[in-house]
C-alpha positions in Angstrom: 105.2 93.0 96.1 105.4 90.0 98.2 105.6 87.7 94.7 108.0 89.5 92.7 110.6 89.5 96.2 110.8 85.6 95.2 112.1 86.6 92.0 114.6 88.5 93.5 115.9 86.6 96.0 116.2 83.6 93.2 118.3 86.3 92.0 120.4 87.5 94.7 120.9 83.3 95.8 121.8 81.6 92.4 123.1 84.4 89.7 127.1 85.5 90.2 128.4 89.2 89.8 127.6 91.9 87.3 126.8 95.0 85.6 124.0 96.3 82.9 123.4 100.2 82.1 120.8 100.3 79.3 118.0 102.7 77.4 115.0 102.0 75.8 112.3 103.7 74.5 108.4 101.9 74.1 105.3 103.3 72.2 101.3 102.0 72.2 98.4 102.9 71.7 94.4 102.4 73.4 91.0 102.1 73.1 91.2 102.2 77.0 90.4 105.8 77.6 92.3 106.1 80.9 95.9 105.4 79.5 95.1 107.7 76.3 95.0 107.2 72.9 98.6 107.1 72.2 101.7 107.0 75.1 105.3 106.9 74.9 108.6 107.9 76.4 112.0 106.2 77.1 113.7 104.6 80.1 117.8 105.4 81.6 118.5 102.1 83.8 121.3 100.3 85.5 121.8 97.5 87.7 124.4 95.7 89.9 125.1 92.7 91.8 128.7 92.7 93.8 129.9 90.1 95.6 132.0 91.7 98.4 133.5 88.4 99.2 131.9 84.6 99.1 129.3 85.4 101.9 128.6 89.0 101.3 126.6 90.2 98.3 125.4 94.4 97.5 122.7 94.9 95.0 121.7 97.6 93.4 119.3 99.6 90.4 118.4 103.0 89.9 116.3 104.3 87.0 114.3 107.2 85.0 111.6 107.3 82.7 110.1 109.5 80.6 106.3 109.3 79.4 103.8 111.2 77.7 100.3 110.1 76.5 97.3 111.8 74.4 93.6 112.3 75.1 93.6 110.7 78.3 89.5 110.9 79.7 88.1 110.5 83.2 91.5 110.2 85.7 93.5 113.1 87.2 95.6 111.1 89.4 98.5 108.7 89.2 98.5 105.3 90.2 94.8 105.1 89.5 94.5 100.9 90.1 95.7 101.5 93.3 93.6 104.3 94.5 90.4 103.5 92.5 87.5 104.0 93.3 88.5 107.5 95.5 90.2 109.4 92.2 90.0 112.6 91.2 87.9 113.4 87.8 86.8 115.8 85.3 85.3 115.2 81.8 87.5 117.4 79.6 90.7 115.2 80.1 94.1 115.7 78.1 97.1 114.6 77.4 100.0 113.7 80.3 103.6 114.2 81.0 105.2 112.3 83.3 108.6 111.4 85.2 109.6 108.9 87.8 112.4 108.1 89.4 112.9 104.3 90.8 116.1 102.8 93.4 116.4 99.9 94.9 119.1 98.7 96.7 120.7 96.1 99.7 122.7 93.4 101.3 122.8 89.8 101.3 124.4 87.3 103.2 125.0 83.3 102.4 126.6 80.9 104.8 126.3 77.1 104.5 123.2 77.2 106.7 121.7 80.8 106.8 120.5 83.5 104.4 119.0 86.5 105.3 118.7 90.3 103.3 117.8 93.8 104.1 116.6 96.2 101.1 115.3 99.5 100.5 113.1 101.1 97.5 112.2 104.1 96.2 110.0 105.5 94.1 109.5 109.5 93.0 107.1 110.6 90.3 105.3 113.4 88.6 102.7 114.3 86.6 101.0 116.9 84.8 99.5 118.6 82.3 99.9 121.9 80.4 96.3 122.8 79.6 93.8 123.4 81.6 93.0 121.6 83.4 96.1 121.4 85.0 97.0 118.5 87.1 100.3 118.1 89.3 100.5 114.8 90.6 103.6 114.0 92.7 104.3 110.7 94.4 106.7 109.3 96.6 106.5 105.4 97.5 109.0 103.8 100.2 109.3 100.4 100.6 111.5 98.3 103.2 111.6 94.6 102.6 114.0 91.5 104.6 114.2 88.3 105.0 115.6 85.7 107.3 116.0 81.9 106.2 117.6 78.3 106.8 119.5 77.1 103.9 120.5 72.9 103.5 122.1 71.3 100.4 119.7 72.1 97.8 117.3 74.7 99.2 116.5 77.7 101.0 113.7 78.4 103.2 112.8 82.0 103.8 110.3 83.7 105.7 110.0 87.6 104.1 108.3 90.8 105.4 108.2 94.4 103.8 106.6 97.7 104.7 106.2 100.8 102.8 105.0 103.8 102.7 102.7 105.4 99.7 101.9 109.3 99.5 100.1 111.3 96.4 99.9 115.4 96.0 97.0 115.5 93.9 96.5 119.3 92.5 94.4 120.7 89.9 95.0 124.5 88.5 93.0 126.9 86.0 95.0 129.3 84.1 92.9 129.9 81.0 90.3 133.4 80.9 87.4 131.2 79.6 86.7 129.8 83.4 87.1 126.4 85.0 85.5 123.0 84.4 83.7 121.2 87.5 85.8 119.0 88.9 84.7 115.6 90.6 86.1 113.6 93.4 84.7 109.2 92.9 83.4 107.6 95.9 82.5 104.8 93.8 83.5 103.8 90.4 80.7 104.9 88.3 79.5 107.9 90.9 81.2 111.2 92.7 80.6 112.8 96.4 78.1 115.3 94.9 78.9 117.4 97.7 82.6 118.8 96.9 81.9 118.3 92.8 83.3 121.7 91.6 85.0 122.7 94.7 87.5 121.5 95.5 90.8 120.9 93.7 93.9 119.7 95.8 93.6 115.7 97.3 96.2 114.0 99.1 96.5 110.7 99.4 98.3 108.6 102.3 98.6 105.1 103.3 100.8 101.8 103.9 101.1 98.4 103.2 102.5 95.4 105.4 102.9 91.7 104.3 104.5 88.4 104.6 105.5 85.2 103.1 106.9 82.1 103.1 109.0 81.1 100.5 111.2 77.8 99.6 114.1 78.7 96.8 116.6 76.5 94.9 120.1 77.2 95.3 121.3 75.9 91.6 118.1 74.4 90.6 115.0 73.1 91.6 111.2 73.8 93.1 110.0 77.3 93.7 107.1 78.3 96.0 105.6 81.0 97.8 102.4 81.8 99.9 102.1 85.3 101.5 99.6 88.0 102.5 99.7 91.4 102.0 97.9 94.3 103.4 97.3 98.2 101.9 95.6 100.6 103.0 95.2 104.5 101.4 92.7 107.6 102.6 92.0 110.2 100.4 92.0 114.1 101.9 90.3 116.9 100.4 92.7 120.0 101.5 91.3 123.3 99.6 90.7 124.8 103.0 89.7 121.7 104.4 91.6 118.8 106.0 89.0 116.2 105.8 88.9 112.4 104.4 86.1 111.5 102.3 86.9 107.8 101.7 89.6 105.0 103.0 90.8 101.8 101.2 91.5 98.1 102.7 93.0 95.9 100.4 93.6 92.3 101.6 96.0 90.2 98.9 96.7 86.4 99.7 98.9 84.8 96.9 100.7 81.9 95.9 103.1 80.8 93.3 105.0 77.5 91.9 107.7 77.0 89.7 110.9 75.5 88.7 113.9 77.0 88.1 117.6 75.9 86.4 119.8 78.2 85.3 118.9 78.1 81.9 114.7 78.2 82.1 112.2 78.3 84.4 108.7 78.1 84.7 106.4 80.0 87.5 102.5 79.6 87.7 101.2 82.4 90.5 97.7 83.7 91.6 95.6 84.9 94.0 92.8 86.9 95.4 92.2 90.7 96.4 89.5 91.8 98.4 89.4 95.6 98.1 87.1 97.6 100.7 86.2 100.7 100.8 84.6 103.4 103.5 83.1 106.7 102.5 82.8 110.3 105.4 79.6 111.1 105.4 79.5 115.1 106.8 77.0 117.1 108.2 77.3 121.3 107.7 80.1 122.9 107.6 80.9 125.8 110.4 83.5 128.0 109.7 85.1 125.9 107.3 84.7 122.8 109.8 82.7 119.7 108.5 80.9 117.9 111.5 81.7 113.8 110.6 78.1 112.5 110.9 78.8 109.0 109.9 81.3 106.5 108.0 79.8 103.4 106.1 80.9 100.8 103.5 80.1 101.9 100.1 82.6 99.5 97.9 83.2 95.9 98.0 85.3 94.2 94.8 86.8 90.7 95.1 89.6 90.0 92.3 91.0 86.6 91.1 93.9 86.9 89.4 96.2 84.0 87.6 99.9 84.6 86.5 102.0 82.0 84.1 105.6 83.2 83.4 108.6 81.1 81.8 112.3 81.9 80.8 113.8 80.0 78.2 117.9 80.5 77.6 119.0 79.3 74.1 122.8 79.2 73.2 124.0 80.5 70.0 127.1 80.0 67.6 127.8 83.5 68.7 126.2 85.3 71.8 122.8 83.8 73.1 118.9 84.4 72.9 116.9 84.6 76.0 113.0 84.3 75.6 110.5 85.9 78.2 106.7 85.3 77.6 104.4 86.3 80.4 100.2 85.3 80.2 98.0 87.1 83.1 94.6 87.1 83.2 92.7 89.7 86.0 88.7 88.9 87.2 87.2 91.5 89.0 83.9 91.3 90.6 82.5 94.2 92.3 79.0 94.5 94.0 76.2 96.8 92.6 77.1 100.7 93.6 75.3 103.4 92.2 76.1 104.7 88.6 75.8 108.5 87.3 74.9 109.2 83.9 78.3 111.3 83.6 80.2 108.2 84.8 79.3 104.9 83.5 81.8 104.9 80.8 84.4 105.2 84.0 83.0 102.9 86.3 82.4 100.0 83.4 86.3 100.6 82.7 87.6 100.8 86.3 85.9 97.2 86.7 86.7 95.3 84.2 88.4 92.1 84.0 91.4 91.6 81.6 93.3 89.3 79.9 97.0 90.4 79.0 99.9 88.8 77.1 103.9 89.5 76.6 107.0 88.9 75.1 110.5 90.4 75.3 113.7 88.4 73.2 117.1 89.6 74.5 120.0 88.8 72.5 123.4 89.5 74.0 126.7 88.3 73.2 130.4 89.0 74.2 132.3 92.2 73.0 135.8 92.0 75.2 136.7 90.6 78.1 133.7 90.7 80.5 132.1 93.6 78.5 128.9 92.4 76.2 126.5 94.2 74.3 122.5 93.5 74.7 119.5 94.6 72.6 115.8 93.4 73.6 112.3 94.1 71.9 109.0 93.6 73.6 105.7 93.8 72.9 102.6 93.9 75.3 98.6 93.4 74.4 96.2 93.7 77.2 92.5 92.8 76.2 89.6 93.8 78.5 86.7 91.3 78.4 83.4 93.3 79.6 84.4 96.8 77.8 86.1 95.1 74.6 88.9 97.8 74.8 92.6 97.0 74.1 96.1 98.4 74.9 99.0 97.2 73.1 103.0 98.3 73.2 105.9 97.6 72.3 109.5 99.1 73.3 112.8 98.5 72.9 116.2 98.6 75.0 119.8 98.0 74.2 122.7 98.4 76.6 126.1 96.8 77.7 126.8 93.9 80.4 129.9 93.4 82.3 
């Protein structure tokens, strides 16, 4: 979160007024069993930026999308790189709808020697299935981010904090006469809590994240950086007549990015590393529906390096303009030995593995009348996993006007 809020202040400080509504749909397809074979869906967005006077600036964007996938395997939940390894799990699988619904919005105010904003973000989404079994995942994710800094002739110097708040109903339902399939809850990435395998079938999911950064930005053009820390943590409940947590995420994220930026390219290179711990309940007998907490211990410990080059290139045309966008990440996960089932070695090879991914979107817009313009933008994604040899690869398209 804390890297892409440089991204948007850049935004908010250098670009002047305006308006896009646009659509898009995307398609792809996987060898990476927990996406599906095939997915696709389409996308209803629009964004602002409206400068109430020279000082005063409101932003703004608000979105829905619309997905669906085939034979998905393994994962019952949403948000599954977040949560992993404390999902929900069953070996019959299926295909997924889903819906979400994204805002973001704020204020921002310039003078000659201070900046400082104040935004809000939400996110709403569902998913589910229509076969059993029958998932009904439904999320919610606030976020509230600010920032305070000094600004001199060329630069501003901003020190940025955000908190949020993450929640996930995670429900599973049997409707069909022919009975139910077991379903498992992970403790680790390759092995369930043999315990509550087959019995239970609602988990929630709760948690936070906090962070901060520090952050130098050019008000025309100029050096970029950022160095910030962020901190998430998530518990997973099992609630079929229970209220009890079976395992509890830290994640610790310390990142960094340089770049330059003019108005007509820039260039970012940004990394880090995540440690990600995790704590597994360990319960005694249950009493009357009561389970007596015996112990909690460590059970997961993954370090991740990840690496992050992004450029922008603006190319003016007889008529309209191109504007290239290529993005190269590349993800290293290294997690400590942890017990492996039989049933779940396929899932915890994939939940582990490191990644490299590429992409590329080319917008081409150009002036219709007046301040109106018309832009259309394809992009394609490939994501390559190293250890597994499985791929994903996309590609989508939007079109919308400009004003």
């Amino acid at each position: 979160m804390i890297i892409s809020l440089l991204l948007i202040l850049t935004t908010l400080l250098t670009d002047t007024t305006h308006t896009e509504a646009f659509v898009g749909g995307g398609y792809g397809a996987s060898t990476y069993a927990l996406e599906g074979k095939q997915y696709g869906g389409f996308t209803i967005a629009a964004r602002s930026v409206y400068d109430i006077s020279a000082k005063h600036r409101v932003f703004g964007e608000a979105s829905y999308s619309w997905n669906q996938s085939k034979d998905n395997r393994f994962v019952e939940n949403a948000d599954y790189e977040l949560l992993y390894p404390y999902l929900t799990c069953d070996t019959v699988g299926g295909g997924l709808k889903s819906e979400r619904y994204a805002f973001r919005g704020g204020y921002r105010m310039l003078t000659e020697h201070v900046l400082w904003h104040l935004a809000l973000q939400f996110r709403a989404e569902q998913s589910y299935r229509e076969v059993d079994p029958r998932p009904k995942n439904k999320v919610t994710d606030l976020s509230l981010d600010g920032s305070v800094g000094y600004v001199d002739s060329r630069y501003a110097y901003s020190l940025v904090a955000g908190v949020g708040r993450y929640k996930q109903t995670n429900e599973i339902k049997f409707y069909s006469e022919l009975g139910e399939s077991m379903i498992y809850h992970l403790v680790q990435p390759g092995a369930d809590y043999v315990r509550f395998a087959g019995k239970q079938k609602e988990a929630y999911y709760h948690g936070y994240h906090v962070g901060g950064s520090l952050q130098v930005l050019p008000k025309a053009a100029g050096w970029m950086a950022s160095a910030g820390y962020e901190f998430t943590a998530v518990t997973k409940e099992l609630h079929d007549n229970t209220y009890i947590p079976i395992g509890r995420l830290r994640t610790h994220d310390i990142s960094a990015l340089l770049g330059y930026y003019t108005a007509h390219w820039h260039a970012t290179l940004s990394g880090g590393v995540m440690l990600r711990r995790g704590t597994q309940y360990i319960y005694g007998s249950a009493e009357n529906n009561y389970y007596h907490l015996l112990s909690k211990r460590a059970n997961y410990a993954e370090n991740r390096f990840y690496l992050s080059l992004d450029g922008l290139y603006v190319m003016a045309l007889p008529f309209g303009q191109l504007v290239w966008h290529p993005t190269l990440n590349y993800v290293h996960k290294s997690a400590a030995e942890s017990m492996i089932t039989a049933r779940f070695s396929e899932l915890g090879d994939l939940l582990t593995d490191s990644h490299v991914a590429a992409r590329l979107s080319i917008r081409y817009q150009f002036p219709l009348r007046g301040k109106f313009g018309w832009f259309i933008e394809p992009s394609a994604d490939y994501t390559h996993y190293t250890k597994t040899t499985r791929h994903t690869w996309q590609v989508a398209l939007i079109t919308g006007l400009y004003f």
